[in-house]
C-alpha positions in Angstrom: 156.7 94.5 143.8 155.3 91.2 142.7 151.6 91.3 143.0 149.8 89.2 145.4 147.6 86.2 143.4 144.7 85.1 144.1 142.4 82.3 143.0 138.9 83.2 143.5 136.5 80.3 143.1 132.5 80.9 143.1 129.4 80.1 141.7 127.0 82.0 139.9 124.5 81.3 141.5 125.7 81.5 144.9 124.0 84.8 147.0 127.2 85.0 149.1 129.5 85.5 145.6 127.0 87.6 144.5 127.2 89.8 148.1 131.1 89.1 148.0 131.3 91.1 144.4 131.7 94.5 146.1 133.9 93.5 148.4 136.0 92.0 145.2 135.4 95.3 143.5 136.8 97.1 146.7 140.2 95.2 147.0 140.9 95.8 143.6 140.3 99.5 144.0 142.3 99.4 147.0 145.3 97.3 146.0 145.4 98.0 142.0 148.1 95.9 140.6 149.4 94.7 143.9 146.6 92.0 143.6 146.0 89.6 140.8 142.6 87.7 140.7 142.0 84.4 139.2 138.8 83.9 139.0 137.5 79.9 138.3 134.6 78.4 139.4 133.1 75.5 141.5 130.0 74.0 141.3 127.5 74.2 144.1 124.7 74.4 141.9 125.5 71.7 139.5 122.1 70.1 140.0 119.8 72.5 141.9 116.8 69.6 141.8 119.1 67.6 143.5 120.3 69.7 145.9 117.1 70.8 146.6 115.3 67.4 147.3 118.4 66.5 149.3 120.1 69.4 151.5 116.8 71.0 151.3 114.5 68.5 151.5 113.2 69.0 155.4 114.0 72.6 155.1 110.5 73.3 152.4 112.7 72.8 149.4 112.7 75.8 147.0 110.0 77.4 149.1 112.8 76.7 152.0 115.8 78.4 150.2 113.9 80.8 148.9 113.2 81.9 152.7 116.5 81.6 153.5 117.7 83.7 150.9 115.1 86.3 151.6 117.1 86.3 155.0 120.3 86.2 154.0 119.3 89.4 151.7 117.3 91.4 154.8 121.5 91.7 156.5 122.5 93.4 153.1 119.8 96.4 152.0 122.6 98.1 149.8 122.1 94.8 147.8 119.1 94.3 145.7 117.7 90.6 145.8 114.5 90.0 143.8 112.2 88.2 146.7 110.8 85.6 144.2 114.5 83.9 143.4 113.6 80.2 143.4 109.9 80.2 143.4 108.6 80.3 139.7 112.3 80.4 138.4 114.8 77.5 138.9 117.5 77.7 136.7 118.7 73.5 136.7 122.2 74.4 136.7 124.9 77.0 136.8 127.2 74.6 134.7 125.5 76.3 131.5 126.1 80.1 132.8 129.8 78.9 133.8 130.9 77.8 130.5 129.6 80.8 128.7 131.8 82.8 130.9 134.7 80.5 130.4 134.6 81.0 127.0 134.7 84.9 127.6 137.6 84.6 129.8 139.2 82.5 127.0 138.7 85.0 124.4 139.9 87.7 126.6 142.9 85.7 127.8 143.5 86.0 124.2 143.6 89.5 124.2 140.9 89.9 121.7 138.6 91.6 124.7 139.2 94.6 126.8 140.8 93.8 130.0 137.8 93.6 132.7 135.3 92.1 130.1 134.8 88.9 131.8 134.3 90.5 135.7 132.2 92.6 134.1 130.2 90.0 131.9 130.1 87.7 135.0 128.5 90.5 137.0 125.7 91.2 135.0 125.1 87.6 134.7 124.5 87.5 138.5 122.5 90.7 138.8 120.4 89.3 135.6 119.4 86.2 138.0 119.4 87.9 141.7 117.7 91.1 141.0 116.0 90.3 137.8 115.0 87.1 138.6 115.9 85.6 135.3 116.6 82.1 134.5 120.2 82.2 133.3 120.7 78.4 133.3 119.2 78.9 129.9 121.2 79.5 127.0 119.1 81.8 125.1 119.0 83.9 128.9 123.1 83.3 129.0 122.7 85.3 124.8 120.3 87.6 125.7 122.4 89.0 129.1 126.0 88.4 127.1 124.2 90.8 124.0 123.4 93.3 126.9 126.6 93.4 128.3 128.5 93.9 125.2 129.6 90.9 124.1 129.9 89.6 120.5 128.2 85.8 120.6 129.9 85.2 117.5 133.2 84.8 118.9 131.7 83.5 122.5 129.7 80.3 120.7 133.1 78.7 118.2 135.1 78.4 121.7 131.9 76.9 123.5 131.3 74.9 120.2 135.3 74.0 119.7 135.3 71.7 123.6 137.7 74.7 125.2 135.6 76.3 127.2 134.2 73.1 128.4 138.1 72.2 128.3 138.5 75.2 130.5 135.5 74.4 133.1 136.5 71.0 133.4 140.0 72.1 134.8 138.2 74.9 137.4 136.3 71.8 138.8 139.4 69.6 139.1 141.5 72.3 140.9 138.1 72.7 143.1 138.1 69.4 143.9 142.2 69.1 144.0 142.1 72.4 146.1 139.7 71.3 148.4 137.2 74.4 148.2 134.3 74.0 150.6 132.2 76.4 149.6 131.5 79.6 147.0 133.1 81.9 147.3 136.6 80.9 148.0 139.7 83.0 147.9 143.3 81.4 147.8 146.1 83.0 148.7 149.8 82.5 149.1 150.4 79.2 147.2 147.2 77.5 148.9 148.1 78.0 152.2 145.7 80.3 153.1 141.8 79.7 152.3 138.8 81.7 153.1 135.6 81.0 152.0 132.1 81.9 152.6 130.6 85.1 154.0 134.3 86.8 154.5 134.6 90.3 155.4 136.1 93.1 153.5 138.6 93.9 156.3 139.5 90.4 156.7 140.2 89.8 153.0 142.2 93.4 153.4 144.1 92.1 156.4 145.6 88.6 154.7 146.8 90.6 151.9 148.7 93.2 153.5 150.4 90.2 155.4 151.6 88.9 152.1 152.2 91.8 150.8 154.7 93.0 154.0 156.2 89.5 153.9 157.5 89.3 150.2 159.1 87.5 148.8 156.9 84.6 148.6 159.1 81.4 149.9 158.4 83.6 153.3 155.5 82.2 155.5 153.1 84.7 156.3 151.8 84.7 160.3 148.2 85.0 158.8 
């Protein structure tokens, strides 16, 4: 059976693809290699002082989002969310944390890295900035979580310092923007047709994939 794809778009510093990582973690338990995820990456938080002093700019700013974040994290207790995210860290952009990790996907893609090393690295760069609090819009941050999660930096930095990663996150933004992607996270499924994004539910995410799965081959429309 030809597994199901999906493109996964998110940003890292995104609290709902942060919360949506365990429901990630779940389907891919569930479904093995019935599902195959692509994950690239939009940019919400291309310019957090921007954003800030515009979508947030009557809603208290940082002190604002922080608030709201502190909300958002109150509906998920299984999930830890440092309550000072925001406040006396504000990492300026989550363009830096993205290419680091597009250069581990490209070194895995290569098959010089165990399968699972970028979800992995990716991971603990979210939990290093949501639990820990720790400004990985920095580089030296980006090293220091990388070094902790396993990763040789010697063979992350010549494919940061060679253009392909940027190569690489250049293209995620144009098939953002080409795809239409609202918002982080994103998950596209059957050829584009299908798009959820946001705060999506594990059973709903479940759901469109057995659809697909059921209606193979994949010229078929799904009902979803």
């Amino acid at each position: 059976m030809t597994p199901v794809p999906i493109i996964y778009f998110s940003d890292v510093l995104c609290i709902w693809a942060y919360i949506a990582e365990r429901r990630v973690k779940a389907l891919k338990e569930a479904f093995g290699d019935q599902v195959q995820f692509e994950h690239r990456f939009c940019s919400v938080f291309g310019d957090t002082e921007r954003k800030m002093a515009t979508a947030w700019r009557d809603r208290g700013g940082y002190t604002g989002f922080n608030a709201h974040l502190r909300e958002v994290a109150s509906k998920f207790p299984d999930i830890p969310v440092n309550p000072d995210l925001w406040l006396d860290v504000k990492p300026a952009s989550s363009s830096g944390p993205h290419l680091f990790l597009k250069a581990v996907q490209l070194d895995e893609a290569s098959g010089q890295l165990a399968p699972g090393t970028t979800d992995r690295a990716l991971l603990a760069m979210r939990e290093a900035f949501f639990q820990e609090a720790r400004d990985i819009g920095q580089w030296q941050v980006q090293c220091e979580v990388g070094r902790q999660a396993g990763l040789d930096l010697a063979r992350i930095e010549p494919l940061i310092h060679n253009g392909r990663a940027f190569a690489a996150l250049a293209s995620d933004y144009e098939a953002a923007s080409t795809m239409n992607i609202q918002g982080s996270p994103s998950f596209v499924l059957n050829e584009g047709r299908q798009k959820l994004y946001g705060n999506v539910g594990y059973r709903i995410l479940e759901a469109n994939i057995q659809e697909l799965l059921r209606t193979q081959p994949a010229d078929q429309a799904s009902w979803c």
